[in-house]
VEXDREN-2710 file (C-alpha; in Angstrom, 1 decimal):
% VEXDREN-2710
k/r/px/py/pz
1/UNK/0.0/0.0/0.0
2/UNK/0.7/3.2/-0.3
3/UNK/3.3/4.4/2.6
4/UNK/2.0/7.1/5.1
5/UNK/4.7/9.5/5.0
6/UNK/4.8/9.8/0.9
7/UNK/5.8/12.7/-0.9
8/UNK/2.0/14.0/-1.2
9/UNK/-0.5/16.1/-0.4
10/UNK/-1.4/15.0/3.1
11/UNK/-5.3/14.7/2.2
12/UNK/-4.1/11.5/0.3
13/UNK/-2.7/9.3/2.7
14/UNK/-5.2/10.5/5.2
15/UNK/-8.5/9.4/3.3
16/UNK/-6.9/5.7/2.6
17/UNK/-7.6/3.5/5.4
18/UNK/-11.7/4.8/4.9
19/UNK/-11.4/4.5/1.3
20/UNK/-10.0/1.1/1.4
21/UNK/-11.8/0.1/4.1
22/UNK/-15.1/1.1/2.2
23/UNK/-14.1/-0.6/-1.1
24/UNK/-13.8/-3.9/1.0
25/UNK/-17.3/-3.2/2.4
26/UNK/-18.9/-2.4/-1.1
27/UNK/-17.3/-5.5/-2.3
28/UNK/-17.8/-8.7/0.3
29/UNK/-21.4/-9.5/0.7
30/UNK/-20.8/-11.5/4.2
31/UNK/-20.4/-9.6/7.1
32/UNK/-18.6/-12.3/9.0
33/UNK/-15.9/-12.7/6.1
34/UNK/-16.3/-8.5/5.4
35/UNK/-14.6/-8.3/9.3
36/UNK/-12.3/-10.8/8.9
37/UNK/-10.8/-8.4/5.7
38/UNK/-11.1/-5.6/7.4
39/UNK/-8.8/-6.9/10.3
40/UNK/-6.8/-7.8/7.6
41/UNK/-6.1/-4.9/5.9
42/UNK/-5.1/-3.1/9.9
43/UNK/-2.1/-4.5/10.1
44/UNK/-0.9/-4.0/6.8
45/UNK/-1.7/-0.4/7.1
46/UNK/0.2/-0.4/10.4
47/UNK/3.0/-1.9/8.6
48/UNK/3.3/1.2/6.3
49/UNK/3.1/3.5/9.6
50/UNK/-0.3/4.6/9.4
51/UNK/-1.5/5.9/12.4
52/UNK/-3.8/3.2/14.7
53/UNK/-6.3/6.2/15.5
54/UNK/-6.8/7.0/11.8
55/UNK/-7.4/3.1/10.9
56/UNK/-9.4/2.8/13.3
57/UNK/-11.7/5.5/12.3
58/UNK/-11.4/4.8/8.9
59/UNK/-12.8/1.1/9.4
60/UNK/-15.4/2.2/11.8
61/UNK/-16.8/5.1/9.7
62/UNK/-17.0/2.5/6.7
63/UNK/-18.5/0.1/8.6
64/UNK/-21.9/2.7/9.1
65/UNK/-23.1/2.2/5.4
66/UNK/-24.6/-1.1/4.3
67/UNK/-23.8/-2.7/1.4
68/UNK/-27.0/-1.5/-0.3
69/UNK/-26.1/2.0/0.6
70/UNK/-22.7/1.5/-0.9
71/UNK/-24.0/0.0/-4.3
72/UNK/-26.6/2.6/-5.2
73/UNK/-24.9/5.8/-4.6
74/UNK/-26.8/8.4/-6.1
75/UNK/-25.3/10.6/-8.9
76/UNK/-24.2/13.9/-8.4
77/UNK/-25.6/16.4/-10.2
78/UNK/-23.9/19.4/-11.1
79/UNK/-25.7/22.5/-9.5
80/UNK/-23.1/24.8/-10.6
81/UNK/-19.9/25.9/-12.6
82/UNK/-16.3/23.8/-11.0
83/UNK/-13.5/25.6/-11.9
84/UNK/-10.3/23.5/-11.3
85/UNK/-6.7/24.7/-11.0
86/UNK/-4.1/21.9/-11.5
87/UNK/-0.6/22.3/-9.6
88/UNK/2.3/19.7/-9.6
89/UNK/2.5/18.7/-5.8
90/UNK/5.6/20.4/-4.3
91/UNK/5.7/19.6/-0.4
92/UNK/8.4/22.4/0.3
93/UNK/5.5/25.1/-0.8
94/UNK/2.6/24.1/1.9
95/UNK/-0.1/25.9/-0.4
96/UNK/1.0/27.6/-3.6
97/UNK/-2.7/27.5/-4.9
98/UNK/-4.2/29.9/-2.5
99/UNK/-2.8/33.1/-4.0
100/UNK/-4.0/32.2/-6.9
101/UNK/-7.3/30.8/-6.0
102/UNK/-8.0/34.5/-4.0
103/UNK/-7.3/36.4/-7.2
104/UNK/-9.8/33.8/-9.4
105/UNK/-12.6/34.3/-6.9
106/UNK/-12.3/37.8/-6.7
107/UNK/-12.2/38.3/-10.5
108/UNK/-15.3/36.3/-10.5
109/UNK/-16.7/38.4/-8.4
110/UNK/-16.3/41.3/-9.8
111/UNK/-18.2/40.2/-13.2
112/UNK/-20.7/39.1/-11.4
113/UNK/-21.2/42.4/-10.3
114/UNK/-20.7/44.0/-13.5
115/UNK/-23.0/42.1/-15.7
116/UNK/-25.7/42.1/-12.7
117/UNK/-26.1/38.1/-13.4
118/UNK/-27.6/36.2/-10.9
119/UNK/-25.8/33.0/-11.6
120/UNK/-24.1/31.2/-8.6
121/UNK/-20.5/31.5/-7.9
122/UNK/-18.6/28.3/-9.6
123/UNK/-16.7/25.7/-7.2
124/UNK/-13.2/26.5/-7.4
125/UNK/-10.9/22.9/-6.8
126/UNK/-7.3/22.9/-6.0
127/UNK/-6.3/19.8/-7.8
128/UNK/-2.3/18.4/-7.4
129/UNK/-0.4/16.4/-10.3
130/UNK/2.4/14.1/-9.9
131/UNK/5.8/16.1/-10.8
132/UNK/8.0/14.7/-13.6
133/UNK/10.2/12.1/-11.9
134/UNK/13.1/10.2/-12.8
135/UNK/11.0/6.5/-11.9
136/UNK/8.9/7.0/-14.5
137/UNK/10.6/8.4/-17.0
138/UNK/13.0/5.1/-16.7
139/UNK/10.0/2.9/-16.4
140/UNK/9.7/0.5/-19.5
141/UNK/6.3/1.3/-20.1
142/UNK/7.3/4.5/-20.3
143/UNK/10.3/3.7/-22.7
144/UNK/7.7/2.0/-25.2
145/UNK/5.2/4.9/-25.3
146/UNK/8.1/6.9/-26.1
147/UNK/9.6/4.5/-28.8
148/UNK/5.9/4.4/-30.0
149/UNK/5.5/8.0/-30.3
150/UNK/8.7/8.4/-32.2
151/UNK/8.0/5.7/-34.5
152/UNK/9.1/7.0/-37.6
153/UNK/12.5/7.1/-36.5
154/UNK/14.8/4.5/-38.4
155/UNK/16.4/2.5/-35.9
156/UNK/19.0/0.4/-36.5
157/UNK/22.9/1.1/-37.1
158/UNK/24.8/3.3/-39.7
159/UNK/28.1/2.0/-40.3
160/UNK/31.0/4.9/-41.1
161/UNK/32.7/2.9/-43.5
162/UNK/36.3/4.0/-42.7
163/UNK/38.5/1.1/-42.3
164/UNK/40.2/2.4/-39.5
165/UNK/37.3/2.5/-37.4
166/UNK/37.5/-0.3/-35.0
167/UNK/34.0/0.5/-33.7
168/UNK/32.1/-0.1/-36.7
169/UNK/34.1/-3.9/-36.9
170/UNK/33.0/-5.0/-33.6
171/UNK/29.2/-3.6/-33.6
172/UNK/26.5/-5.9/-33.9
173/UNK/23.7/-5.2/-36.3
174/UNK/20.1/-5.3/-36.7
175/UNK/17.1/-3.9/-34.5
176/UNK/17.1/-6.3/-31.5
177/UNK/19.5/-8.4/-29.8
178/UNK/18.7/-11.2/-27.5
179/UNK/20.8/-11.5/-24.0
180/UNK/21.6/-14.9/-22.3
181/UNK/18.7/-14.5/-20.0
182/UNK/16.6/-14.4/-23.0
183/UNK/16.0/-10.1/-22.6
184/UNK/15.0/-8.8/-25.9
185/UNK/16.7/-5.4/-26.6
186/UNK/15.2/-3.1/-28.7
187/UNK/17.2/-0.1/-30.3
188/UNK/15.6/2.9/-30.1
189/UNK/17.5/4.9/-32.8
190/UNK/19.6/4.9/-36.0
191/UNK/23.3/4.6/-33.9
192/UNK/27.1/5.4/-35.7
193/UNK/29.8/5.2/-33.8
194/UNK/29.8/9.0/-33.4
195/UNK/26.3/9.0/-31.4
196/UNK/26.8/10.4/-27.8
197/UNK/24.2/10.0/-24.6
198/UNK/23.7/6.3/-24.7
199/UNK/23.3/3.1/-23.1
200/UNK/25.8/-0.2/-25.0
201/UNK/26.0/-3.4/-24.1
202/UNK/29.4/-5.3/-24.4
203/UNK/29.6/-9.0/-25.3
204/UNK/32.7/-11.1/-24.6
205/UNK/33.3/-13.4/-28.1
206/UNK/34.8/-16.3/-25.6
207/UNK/31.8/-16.9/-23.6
208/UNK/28.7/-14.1/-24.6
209/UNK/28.7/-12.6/-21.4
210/UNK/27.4/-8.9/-20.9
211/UNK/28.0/-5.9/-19.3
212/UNK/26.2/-3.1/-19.8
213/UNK/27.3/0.2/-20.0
214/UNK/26.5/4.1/-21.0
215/UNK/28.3/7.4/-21.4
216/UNK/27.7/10.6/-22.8
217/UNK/30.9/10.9/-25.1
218/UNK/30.8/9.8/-28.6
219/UNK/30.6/5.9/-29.1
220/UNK/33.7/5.1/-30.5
221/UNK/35.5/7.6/-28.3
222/UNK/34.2/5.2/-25.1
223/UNK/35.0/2.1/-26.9
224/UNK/38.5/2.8/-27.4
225/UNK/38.9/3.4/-23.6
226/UNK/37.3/-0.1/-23.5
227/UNK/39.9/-1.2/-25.9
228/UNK/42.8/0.6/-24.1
229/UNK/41.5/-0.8/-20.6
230/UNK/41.5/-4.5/-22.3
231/UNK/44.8/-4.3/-23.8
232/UNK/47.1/-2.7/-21.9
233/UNK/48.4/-3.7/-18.6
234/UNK/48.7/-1.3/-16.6
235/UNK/44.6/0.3/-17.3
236/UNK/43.1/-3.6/-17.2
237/UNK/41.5/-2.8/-13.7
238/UNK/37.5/-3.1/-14.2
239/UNK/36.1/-6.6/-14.2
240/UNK/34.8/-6.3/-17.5
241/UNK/38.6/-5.6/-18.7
242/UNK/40.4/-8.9/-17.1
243/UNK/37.6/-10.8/-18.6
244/UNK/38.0/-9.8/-21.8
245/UNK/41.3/-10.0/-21.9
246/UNK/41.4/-13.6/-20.8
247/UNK/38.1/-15.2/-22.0
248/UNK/37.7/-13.3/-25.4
249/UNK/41.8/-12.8/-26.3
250/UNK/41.0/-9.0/-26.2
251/UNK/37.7/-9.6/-28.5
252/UNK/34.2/-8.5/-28.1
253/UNK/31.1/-7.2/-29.6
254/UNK/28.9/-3.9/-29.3
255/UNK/25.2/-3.5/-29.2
256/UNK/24.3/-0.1/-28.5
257/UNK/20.6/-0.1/-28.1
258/UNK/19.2/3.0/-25.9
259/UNK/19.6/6.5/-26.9
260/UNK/19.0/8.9/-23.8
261/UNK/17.0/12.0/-24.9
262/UNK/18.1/14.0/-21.7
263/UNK/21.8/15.0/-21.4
264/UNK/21.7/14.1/-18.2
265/UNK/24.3/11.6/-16.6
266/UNK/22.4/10.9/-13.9
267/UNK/19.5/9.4/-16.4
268/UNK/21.9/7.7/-18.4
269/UNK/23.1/6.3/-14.9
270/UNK/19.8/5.2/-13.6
271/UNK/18.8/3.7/-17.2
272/UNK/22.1/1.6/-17.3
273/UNK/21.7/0.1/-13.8
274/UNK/18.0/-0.5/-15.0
275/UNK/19.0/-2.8/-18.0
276/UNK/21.9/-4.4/-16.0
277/UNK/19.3/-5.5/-13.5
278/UNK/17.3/-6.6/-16.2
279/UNK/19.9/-8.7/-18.1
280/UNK/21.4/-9.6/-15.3
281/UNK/25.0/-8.6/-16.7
282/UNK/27.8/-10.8/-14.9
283/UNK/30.3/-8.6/-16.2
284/UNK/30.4/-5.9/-13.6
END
């Protein structure tokens, strides 16, 4: 459930023990079995460090209705205008609505007063949106609406052509590549070895396995750091490096797959530790 003490406006948390508690008594027909759910759900809510008190009340307040009650809610009807005013929730500013909401009301007001109408004053709502946030944005779902909405994009890789690009030799081509946990990887944009803010994933020609890896230079510029860190002595420190060097004889392949729109490293940082969960790369 969602935890007490949330980044959110505090009405939220506050209204979820009755709201849940309700839902369960709309639902279970029994009352015998609609208890035994109800003392159910008070220790979990406990668990997420909701007050007892508020529970409590919550439970007992839903508890009033009976089912038939609950299932045959009349409609509201609309007796006047509802004027709402959307904010993303910021829980540094207590209130940043109410300034706002003062100046609307009084504009209101004053037409009123000037057109002589006799029309009731509208409903004015404070409503709060969730912020942009780095979870969703790196959430998969999220990833596919975006590779969706871009979906005239050629994806796949351009190769340079110049034969003393070792990049272009080692990359691996095509739109998808499958890992050894079976992970389908999708690319999400027409690569060279001069794209910069990515994600890549490194294979190891001796035994396939990955690591995964991003950076906000220009590809080939990071993979001849990879190639300097592989063959030379005295830079073979990362895991990935003495690997290499020993498993693949200094060989291995490149798969860059997710172009990062934001040049952010913090986003390419959080969207490489998301795929290297996800593959499960033994390489780091």
């Amino acid at each position: 459930y969602f935890p007490f003490h949330s980044s959110a406006p505090n009405h939220i948390p506050r209204n979820i023990p009755y709201n849940l508690a309700r839902r369960i008594s709309t639902i279970v027909s029994d009352e015998n079995i609609r208890d035994v759910r109800l003392n159910e759900l008070k220790p979990r809510l406990l668990r997420k460090k909701y007050p007892e008190k508020l529970i409590d009340d919550g439970i007992k307040k839903a508890k009033t209705y009976n089912r038939d009650e609950l299932l045959n809610r009349e409609k509201r009807t609309k007796s006047q205008d509802i004027i709402t005013l959307v904010t993303d929730f910021n829980p540094v500013i207590k209130n940043p609505s109410n300034s706002i909401f003062d100046i609307c009301k009084n504009l209101t007001m004053l037409e009123k007063v000037n057109s002589n109408s006799n029309k009731n004053m509208p409903t004015f709502i404070n409503a709060k949106r969730q912020p942009p946030n780095l979870l969703r944005s790196l959430s998969l779902s999220a990833r596919r609406d975006h590779d969706c909405k871009n979906s005239d994009i050629k994806v796949g890789y351009s190769k340079c052509n110049d034969k003393r690009c070792m990049t272009c030799k080692q990359i691996i081509t095509g739109h998808t590549y499958e890992t050894k946990n079976g992970t389908k990887l999708k690319r999400n944009f027409n690569f060279t070895c001069k794209t910069r803010d990515l994600v890549y994933l490194i294979i190891c020609n001796g035994c396939n396995k990955e690591y995964v890896g991003e950076t906000g230079d220009a590809l080939n510029m990071r993979m001849n750091t990879h190639r300097n860190q592989i063959e030379i002595d005295n830079y073979r420190k990362l895991k990935v490096s003495k690997h290499i060097h020993v498993c693949g004889g200094n060989k291995f392949s490149i798969f860059p797959f997710r172009k990062c729109y934001q040049n952010c490293s913090v986003f390419r940082e959080e969207t490489e530790k998301l795929y290297r969960s996800l593959i499960n790369a033994e390489l780091h």
